[in-house]
C-alpha positions in Angstrom: -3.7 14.8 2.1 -6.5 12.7 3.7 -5.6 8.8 4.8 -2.1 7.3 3.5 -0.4 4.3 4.1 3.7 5.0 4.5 5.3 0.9 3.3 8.1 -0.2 4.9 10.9 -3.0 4.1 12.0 -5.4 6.4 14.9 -2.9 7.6 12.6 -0.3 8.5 13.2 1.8 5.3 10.4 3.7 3.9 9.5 1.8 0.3 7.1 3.0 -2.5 4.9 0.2 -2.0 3.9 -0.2 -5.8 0.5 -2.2 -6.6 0.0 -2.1 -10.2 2.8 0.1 -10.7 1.3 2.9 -8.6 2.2 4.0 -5.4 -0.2 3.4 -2.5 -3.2 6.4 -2.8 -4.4 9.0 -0.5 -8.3 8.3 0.9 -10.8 10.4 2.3 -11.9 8.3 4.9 -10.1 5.8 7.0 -12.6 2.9 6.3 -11.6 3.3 2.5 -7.9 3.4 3.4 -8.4 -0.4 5.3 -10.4 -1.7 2.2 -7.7 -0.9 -0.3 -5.1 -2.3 2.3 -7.5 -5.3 2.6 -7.7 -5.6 -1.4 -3.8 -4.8 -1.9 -1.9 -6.4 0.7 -0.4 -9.5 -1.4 0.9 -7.1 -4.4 2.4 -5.0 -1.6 4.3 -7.6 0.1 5.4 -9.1 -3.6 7.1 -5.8 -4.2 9.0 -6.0 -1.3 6.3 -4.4 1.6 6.6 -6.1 4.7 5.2 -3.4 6.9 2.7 -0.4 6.6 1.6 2.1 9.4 -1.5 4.2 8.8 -1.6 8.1 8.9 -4.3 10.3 8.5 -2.3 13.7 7.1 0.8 14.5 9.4 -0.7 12.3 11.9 0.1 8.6 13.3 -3.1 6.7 13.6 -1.5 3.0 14.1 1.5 0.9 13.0 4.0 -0.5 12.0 1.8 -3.6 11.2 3.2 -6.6 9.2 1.7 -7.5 6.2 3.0 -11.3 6.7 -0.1 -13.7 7.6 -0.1 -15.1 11.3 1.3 -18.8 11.5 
């Protein structure tokens, strides 16, 4: 399973989080899971993303964290 990213709307409700029209990948490391969030975090919140917590197989590792820039 490696590193995943589980989207979120803003009700809490798990989303598919489509960038491209593909759901958010599975990475081997968690440094390559934070790049692609780092690359994909504007198509995410476009398709209705506003959160994303980071697991690493059936693990929590951090999150919920918004995807809406600071003000």
């Amino acid at each position: 399973m490696g590193w995943t990213w589980v989207c979120t709307d803003a009700s809490g409700a798990v989303v598919s989080g489509m960038v491209a029209g593909e759901p958010p990948p599975s990475f081997p490391t968690q440094s390559d899971a934070e790049s692609w969030l780092g690359e994909s975090w504007r198509a995410l919140l476009d398709s209705g993303v506003e959160n994303v917590s980071l697991r690493e197989d059936d693990r929590h590792i951090y999150g919920p964290m918004s995807l809406r820039p600071v003000e």
